[in-house]
C-alpha positions as CSV (number, residue, x, y, z in Angstrom):
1,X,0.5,-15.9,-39.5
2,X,-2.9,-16.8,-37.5
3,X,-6.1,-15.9,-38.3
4,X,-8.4,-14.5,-35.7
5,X,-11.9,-14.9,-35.3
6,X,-13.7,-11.6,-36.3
7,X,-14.2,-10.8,-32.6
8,X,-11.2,-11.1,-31.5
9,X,-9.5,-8.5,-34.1
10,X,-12.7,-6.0,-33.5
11,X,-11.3,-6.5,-29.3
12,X,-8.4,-5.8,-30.3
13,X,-8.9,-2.6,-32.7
14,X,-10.4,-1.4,-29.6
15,X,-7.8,-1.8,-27.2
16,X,-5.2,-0.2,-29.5
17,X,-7.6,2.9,-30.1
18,X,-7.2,2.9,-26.2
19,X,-3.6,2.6,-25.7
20,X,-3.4,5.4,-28.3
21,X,-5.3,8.1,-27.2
22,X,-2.6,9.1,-24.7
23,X,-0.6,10.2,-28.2
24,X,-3.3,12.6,-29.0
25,X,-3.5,11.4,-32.5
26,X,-6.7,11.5,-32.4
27,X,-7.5,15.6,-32.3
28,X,-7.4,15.9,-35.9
29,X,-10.4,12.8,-36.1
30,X,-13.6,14.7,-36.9
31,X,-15.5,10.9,-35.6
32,X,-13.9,11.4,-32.3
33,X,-15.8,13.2,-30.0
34,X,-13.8,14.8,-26.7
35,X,-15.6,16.6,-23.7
36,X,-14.7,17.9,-20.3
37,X,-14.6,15.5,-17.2
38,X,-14.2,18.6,-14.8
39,X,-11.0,18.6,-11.9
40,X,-9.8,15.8,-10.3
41,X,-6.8,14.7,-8.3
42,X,-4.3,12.6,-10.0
43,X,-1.2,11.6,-7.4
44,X,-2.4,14.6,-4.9
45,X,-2.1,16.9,-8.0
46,X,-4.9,19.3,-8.9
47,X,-5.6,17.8,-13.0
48,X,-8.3,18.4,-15.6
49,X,-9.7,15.4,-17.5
50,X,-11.5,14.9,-21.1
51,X,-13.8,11.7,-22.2
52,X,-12.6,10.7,-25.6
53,X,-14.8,8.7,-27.3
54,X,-15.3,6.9,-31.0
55,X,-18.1,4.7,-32.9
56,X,-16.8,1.1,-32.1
57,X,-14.0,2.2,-30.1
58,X,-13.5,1.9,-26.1
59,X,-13.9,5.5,-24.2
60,X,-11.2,7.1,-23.0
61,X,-10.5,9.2,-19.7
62,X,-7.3,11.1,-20.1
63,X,-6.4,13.5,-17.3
64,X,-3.6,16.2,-17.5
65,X,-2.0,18.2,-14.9
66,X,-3.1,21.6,-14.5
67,X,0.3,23.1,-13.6
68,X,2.3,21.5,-16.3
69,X,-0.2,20.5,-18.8
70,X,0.9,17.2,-18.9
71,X,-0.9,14.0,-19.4
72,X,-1.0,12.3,-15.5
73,X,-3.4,9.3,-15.8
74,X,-5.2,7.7,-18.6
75,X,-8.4,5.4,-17.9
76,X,-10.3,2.5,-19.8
77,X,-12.0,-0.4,-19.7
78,X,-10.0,-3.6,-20.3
C-alpha cells in the first residue's frame, strides 16, 4: 500500500476515464457529454469520430470506421 498525493490519484482518475472510453461504458452517463467530430481518415479508411467529454475528466476523440462500425483510433492527451 502507498499513498498518493491528492494530484497524483486525480491524474490518474483521468487517465483511466481515458483508457476507458474505447469500452463505451460511458453512454449510459447522463455527465458525459458526446458530439460529432465529422469524417476523417483513420489507416486510409473513410471513419466518423465523436468528442467525449466529462467534468474533471480528460476528452476523448474516438473514431469508428464507417464501413464496419468499428472503433479504428482513439485520441487523448497524456
Amino acid at each position: 500500500v502507498q499513498e498518493l498525493p491528492k494530484e497524483a490519484l486525480t491524474e490518474m482518475r483521468k487517465q483511466k476515464f481515458a483508457e476507458d472510453a474505447d469500452r463505451l461504458g460511458f453512454l449510459g452517463d447522463k455527465d458525459v457529454e458526446v458530439t460529432a467530430l465529422g469524417e476523417a481518415k483513420v489507416g486510409g479508411r473513410a471513419s466518423v469520430g465523436v468528442l467525449v467529454k466529462a467534468k474533471d475528466r480528460r476528452e476523448v476523440k474516438l473514431y469508428f470506421d464507417k464501413e464496419s462500425g468499428r472503433l479504428v483510433k482513439r485520441e487523448h492527451t497524456v
